[in-house]
Every structure is written in C-alpha cells, then in structure tokens.
N, C-alpha and C positions, 0 to 999 in steps of 0.2 A: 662607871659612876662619873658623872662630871664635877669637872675640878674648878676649887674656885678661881686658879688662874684661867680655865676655860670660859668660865662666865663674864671673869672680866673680860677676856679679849673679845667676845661676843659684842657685850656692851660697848666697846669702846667702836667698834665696827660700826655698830647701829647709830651710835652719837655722831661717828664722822662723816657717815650716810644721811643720815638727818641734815646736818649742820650745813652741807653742802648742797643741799638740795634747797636751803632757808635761805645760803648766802647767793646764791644764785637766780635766786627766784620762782624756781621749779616751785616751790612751796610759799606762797602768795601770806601775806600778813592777815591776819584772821580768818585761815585756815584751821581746821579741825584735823587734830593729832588723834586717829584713834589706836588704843594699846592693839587690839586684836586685826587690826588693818595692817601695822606696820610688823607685828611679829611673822602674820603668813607673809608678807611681802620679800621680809629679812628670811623665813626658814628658821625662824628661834620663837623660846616661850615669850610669856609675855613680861619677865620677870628683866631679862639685860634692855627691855623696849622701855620699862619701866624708870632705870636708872639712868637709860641715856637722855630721856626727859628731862630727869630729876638737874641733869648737869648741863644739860639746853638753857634749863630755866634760871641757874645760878648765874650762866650768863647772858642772860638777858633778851636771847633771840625766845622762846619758850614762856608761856604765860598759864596758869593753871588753876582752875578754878573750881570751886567744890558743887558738885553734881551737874557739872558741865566738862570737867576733864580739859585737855591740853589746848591751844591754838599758839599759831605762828605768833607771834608779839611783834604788836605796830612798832615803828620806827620812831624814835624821836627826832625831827628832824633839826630839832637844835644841838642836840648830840653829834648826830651826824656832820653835820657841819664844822663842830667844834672838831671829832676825829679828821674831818678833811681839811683842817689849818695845821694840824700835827703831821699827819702826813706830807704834807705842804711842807713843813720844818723840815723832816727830814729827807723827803726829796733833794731836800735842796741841797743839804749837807752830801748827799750821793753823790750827785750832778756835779758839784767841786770838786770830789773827789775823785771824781774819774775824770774829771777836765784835766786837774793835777796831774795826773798819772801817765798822761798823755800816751795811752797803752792805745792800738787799732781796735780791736775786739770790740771794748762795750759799744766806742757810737757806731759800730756796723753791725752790732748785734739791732739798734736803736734805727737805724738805719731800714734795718730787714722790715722791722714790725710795724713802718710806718707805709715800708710800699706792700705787706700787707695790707693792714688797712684803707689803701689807696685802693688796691683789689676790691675789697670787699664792698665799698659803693655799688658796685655791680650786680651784687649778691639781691637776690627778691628777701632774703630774712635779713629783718634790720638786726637782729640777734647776730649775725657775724661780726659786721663793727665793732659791736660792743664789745663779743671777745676780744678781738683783736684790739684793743684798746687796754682792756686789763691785762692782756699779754706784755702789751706796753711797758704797765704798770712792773708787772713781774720783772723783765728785763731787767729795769732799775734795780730790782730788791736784790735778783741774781747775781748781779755782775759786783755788787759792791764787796770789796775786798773786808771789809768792817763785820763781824760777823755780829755782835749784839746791834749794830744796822738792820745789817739783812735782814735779824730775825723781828724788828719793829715796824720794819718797811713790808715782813709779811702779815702780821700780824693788822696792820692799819690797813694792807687790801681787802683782807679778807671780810673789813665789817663796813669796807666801800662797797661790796661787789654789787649789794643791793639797790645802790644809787646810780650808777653807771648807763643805767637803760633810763632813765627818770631825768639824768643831764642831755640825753641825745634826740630829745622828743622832737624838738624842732627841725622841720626840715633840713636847713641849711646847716645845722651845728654842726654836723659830719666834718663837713668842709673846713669850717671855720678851725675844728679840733685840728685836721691835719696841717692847717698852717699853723698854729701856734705851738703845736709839737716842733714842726719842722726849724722853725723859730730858736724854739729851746736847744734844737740839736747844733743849729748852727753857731749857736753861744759856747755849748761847751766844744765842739771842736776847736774854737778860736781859744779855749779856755779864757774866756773875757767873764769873770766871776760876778758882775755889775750886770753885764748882760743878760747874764742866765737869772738872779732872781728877780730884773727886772719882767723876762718874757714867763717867768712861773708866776708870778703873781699876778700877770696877768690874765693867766690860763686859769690859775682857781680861783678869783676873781668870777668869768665868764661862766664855768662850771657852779661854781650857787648862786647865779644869780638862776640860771636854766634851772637847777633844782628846783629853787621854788617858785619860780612861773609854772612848772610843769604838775609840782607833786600833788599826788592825791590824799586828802587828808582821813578820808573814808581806812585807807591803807597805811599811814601816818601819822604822828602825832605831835603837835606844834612845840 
C-alpha cells in the first residue's frame, strides 16, 4: 500500500523536475503541461503530477485553465526586472562581505568561473556561457558566509535563470560580461567597497537594458 509520506515524496520529485526544467528553459513559456505526458515521463500516477502543478501554479511559473489544463506561465518582465535590482541588493552586500573578509577562496573560487567562461566563447552551444555565468552567480550565493544570504541570493537565481539566455543575445555581450565581471573582481580583491557597487551597477544596468532589446513578448509579458 502506498503511503502518504510516499506520495508526497513523489510529488515533491515531480515539482523539483518540473521547476527546473521551467527555470532553465528546457520548458519554454506557453508550453503545454500535460498530466498523462508527465506522469509516464516521471514513472508515477497522475495524482503527485497533479499536485506538483497545483504548487508550480501557487508560485507563479504554472498557469491553468479550465478545459485547456496546465502551460508554462509567461514572464512578467517587470517583475523580473524588479527580482534583478533585489538581487543586485544583495549581491552587493555579498561582494562587501567577502571583500571584508579578505579570505583567498571566494575571489578564486570567482576567479575559476570567469576563466571558465572565458573557455566557453569557444564552445558552438551558446548555452555553455550562459551556464557558466549562473555558476558565476551560484559562487556568490555559495561562498557567502551569511546563511539567510545565501539562502536569498539562491532563491533570487533561481527566478533569474530564465532571463540569462534573453541578456546574452547580442553578439558582443559575451565579452562585454566578462570584462565587467573581471571589473567587479578586481574591486573586491582591492576590497575598494565604492568601487564594487560602482562596477555592479553598472553591470545590471547593461543586463536590462539587453533584456529588453532582446525579449520576446509572444514568451513574456510587459
């Protein structure tokens, strides 16, 4: 007999499967969510596919409609925007904090992820960058010693991750990213605290303004 603890852990599988495939892109904005697609997919009924919707939809990736069923839910891109000046807050508060701390680790952890990305130009899938860019991002969240930080600085990635491919459209941005990263890194090893949110504001600055030259509104919503 299965147990309700089994069905929730079910559910809760299928939601973080879902979620990640939404915030990633894998699962495009007005895509069709169907129950009996995604239960043989997962290997369960259609009952934990059911509930993982239910709590897609609460927050806000999930849109559901009566005799039309589930789809990925457009973006609002003024939300989004608004999450990437919060982020932007607390980036910044990170970045002091580790300038402060004057520990090796984090800027060579920062360090790595950039000649990563430096790598990845190389690469035929522009989808590399990108990772390597939200790795970026992660490093930050990782290394902050602050743990109700850490846990805002993941949280605020994870409802960026959607926009990240949407900021790099333009040929050249690549590039431009990795010097205004490089910028930001050489601030906080000087731990020059003026410096660091002068070269982050100007980086998310550049980042929406590229969002929306690029975004697609068919896939978004203003």
């Amino acid at each position: 007999m299965v147990t309700d603890k089994f069905k929730k852990s079910m559910s809760k599988q299928v939601y973080l499967d879902l979620k990640e495939q939404i915030l990633n892109s894998t699962l495009l904005p007005g895509e069709r969510l169907i129950e009996m697609t995604i239960a043989n997919e997962q290997n369960v009924s259609r009952t934990p596919v059911r509930e993982a919707l239910k709590q897609l939809e609460q927050e806000g990736l999930v849109s559901t409609f009566l005799r039309k069923g589930s789809i990925v839910s457009k973006i609002s891109v003024g939300t989004a925007l608004d999450m990437l000046e919060v982020r932007g807050a607390l980036e910044l508060l990170a970045l002091k904090l580790m300038a402060e701390s004057k520990a090796e680790k984090p800027p060579m952890q920062l360090k790595h992820q950039l000649n990563i990305m430096k790598n990845s130009l190389n690469s035929e899938d522009p989808s590399d960058f990108a990772s390597a860019y939200g790795d970026w991002m992660s490093a930050i969240a990782s290394n902050s010693k602050n743990q109700p930080l850490k846990n805002m600085l993941n949280e605020a990635d994870m409802h960026l991750l959607r926009l990240i491919p949407i900021s790099l459209m333009s040929k050249e941005r690549p590039l431009e990213v990795i010097d205004e990263l490089s910028e930001i890194l050489d601030a906080v090893l000087k731990n020059d605290k003026i410096e660091i949110e002068n070269k982050l504001r100007h980086h998310i600055e550049r980042v929406k303004e590229e969002i929306l030259k690029n975004v697609d509104y068919r896939n978004f919503r203003k």
